[in-house]
C-alpha positions as CSV (number, residue, x, y, z in Angstrom):
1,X,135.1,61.4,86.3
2,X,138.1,61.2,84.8
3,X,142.0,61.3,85.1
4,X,144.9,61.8,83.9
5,X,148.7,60.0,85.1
6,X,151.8,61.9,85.1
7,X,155.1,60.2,85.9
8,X,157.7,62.6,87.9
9,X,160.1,59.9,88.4
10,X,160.2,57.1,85.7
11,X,161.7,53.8,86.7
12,X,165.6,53.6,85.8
13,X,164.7,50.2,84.5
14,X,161.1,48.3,83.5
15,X,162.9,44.7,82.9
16,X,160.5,42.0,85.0
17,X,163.7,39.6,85.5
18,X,167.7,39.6,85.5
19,X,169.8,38.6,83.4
20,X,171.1,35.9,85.8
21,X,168.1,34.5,86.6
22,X,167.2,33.5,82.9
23,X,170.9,32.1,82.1
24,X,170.5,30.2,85.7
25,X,166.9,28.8,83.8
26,X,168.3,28.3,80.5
27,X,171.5,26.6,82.1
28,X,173.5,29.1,80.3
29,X,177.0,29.7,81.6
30,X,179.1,31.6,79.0
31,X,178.2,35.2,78.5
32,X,178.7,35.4,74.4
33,X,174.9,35.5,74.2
34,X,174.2,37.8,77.1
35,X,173.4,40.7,74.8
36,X,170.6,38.7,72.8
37,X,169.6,37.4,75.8
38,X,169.0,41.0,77.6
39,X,167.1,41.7,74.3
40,X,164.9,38.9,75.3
41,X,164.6,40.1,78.7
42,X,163.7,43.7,77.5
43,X,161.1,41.7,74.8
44,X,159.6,39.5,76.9
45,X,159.1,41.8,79.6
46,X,157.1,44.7,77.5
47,X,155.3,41.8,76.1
48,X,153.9,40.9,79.8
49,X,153.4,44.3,81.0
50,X,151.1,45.0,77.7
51,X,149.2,42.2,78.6
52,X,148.9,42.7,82.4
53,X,147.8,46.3,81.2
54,X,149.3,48.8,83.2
55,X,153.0,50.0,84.2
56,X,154.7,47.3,86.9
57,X,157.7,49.3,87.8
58,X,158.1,51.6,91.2
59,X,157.5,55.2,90.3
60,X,156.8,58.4,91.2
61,X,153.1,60.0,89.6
62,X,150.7,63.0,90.1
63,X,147.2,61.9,89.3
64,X,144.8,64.6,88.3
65,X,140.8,64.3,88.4
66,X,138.5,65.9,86.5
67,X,134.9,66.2,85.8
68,X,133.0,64.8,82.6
69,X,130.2,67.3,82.7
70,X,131.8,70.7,81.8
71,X,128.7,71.6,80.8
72,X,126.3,71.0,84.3
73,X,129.5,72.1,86.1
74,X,129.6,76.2,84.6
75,X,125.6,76.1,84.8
76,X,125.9,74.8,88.4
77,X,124.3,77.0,91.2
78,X,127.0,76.0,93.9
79,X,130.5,76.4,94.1
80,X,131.8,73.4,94.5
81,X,130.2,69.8,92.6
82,X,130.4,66.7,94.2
83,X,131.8,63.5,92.8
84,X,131.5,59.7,94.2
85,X,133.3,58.8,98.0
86,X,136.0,56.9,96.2
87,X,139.2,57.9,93.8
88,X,140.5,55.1,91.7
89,X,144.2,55.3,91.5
90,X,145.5,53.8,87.7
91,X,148.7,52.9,89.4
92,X,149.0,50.2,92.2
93,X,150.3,48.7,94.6
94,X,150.9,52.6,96.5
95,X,153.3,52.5,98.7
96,X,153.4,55.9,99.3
97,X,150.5,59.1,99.4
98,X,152.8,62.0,99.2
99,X,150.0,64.6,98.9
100,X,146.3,64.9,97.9
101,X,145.5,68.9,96.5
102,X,141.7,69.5,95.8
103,X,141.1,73.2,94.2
104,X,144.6,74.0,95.0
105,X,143.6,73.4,98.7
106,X,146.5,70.9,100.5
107,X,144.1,68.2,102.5
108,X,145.0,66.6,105.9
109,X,146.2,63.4,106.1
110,X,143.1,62.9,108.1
111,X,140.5,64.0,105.6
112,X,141.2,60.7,103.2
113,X,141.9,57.1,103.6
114,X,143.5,54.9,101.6
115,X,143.8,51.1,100.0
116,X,147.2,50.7,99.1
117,X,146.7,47.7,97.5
118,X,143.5,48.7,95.0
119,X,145.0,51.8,94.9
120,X,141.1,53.0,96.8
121,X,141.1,56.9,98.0
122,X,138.0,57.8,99.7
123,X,137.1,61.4,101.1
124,X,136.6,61.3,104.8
125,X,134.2,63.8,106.6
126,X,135.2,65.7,110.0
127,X,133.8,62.5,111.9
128,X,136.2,59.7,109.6
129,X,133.4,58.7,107.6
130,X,133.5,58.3,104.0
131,X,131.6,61.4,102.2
132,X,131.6,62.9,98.5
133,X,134.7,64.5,96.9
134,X,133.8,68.2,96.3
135,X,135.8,70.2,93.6
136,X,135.3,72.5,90.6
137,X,138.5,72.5,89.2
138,X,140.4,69.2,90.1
139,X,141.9,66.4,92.9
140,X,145.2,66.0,92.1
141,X,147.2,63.0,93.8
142,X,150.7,62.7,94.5
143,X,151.9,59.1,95.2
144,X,154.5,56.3,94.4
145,X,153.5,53.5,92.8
146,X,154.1,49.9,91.2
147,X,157.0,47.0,92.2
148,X,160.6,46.9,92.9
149,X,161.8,44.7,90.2
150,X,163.8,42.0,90.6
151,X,167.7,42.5,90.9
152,X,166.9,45.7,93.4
153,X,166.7,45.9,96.9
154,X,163.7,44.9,98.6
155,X,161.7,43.7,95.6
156,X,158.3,42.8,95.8
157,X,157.6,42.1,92.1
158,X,155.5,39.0,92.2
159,X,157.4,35.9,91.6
160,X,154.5,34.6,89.3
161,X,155.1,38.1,87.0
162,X,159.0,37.4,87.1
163,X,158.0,33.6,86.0
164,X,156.1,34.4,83.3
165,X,159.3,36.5,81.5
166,X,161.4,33.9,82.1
167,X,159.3,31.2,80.6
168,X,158.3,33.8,77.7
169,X,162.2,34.2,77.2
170,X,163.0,30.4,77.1
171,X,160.3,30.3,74.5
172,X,161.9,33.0,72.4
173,X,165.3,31.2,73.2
174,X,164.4,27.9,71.9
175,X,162.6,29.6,69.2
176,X,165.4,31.6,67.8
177,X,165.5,31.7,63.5
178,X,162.5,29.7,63.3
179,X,159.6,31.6,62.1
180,X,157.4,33.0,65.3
181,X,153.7,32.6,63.3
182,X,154.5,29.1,62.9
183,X,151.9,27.0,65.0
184,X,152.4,23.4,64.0
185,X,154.1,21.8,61.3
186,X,153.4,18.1,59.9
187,X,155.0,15.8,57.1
188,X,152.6,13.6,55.7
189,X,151.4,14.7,52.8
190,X,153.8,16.1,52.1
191,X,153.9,19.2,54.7
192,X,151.3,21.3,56.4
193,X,152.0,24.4,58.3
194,X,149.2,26.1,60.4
195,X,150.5,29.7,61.3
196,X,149.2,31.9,64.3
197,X,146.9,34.8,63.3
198,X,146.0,37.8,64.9
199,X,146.7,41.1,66.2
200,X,150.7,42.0,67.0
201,X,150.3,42.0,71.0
202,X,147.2,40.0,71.4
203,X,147.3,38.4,75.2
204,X,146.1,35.5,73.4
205,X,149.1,34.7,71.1
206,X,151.4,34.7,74.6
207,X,151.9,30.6,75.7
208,X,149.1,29.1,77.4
209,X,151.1,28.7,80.6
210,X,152.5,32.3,80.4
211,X,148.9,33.6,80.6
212,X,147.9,31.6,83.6
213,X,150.7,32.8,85.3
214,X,149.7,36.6,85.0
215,X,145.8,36.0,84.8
216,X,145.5,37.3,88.6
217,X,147.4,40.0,87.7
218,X,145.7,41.2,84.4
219,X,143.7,44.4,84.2
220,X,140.6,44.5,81.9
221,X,140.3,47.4,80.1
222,X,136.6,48.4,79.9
223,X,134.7,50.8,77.6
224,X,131.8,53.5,79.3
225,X,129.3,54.3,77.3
């Protein structure tokens, strides 16, 4: 099975920290670098959600499921096909299941159950067990999704995410005009540079302690055969 996610409602802002926060860090108190520093901030920030792997701001999506098989599914002697008991939402945390629409066919609240967290839909049968999800056509899911970032009300961004961009942004601060593929650089001899190499967006070229700090967080992407 497969999906597809639209956004309805984009986030007015995807930055993972404020600007006060990382001035408060970098003991900053004039504001004559605030615009390089919000660059930083917007930097940083796409930097960790690339490597997390998936979107981190609250928003608003319609998730629509489909069937691999095209090809079993018009050569199929019933009308409706069944797919596994459980829906895996690509955004998460939900924290809110507007609708759920299977053949054009609005479902009761009662006929699915949800893991907010894992973003888990299963298909529940007429005595609240889980069962198969039967459709030709398509499941489509309307939910919001992701964090509140920090610097709005009620954010629930993890602290360790928000961390993470600040540290990346006191690296990028103390690393302003010096070359950012420099690794290490030694005199004797008379000097020897070693350079990082690799891929632009690589988790691996992010600071060591930047990538524990989102490890729990990362999502694997994994190919199917």
């Amino acid at each position: 099975m497969r999906s597809v996610v639209q956004i309805v409602r984009p986030a007015a802002s995807e930055l993972l920290t404020t600007l006060a926060r990382v001035k408060s860090e970098l003991r900053i108190t004039s504001g004559a670098d605030d615009e390089v520093l919000k660059a930083k901030i917007a930097e940083a920030s796409s930097d960790i959600q690339a490597a997390i792997g998936f979107r981190l701001p609250s928003e608003d999506a319609v998730e629509t499921f489909w069937h691999d098989d095209h090809h079993r599914l018009r050569h199929a002697s019933h009308a409706r096909d069944a797919a596994g008991t459980t829906l895996f939402l690509t955004r998460t945390p939900v924290s809110t299941l507007a609708s759920v629409t299977v053949d054009d066919a609005l479902l009761d609240p009662s006929d699915y159950r949800l893991d907010p967290g894992a973003g888990l839909l299963d298909r529940l049968s007429s005595d609240g067990l889980p069962c198969a999800w039967r459709f030709c056509k398509s499941v489509k899911v309307a939910y919001t999704a992701g964090f509140i970032l920090p610097g709005a009300s009620g954010r629930n961004l993890p602290y360790a995410i928000e961390g993470a961009v600040v540290a990346l942004v006191s690296d990028y601060w103390a690393s302003r005009g010096r070359d950012p593929t420099l690794r290490a650089e030694s005199v004797p001899g008379v000097i020897e540079r070693q350079f990082w190499v690799g891929a632009v967006g690589e988790a691996q070229l992010l600071p060591p302690r930047v990538l524990a700090s989102i490890a729990p967080f990362r999502r694997l992407l994994v190919a199917v055969a």
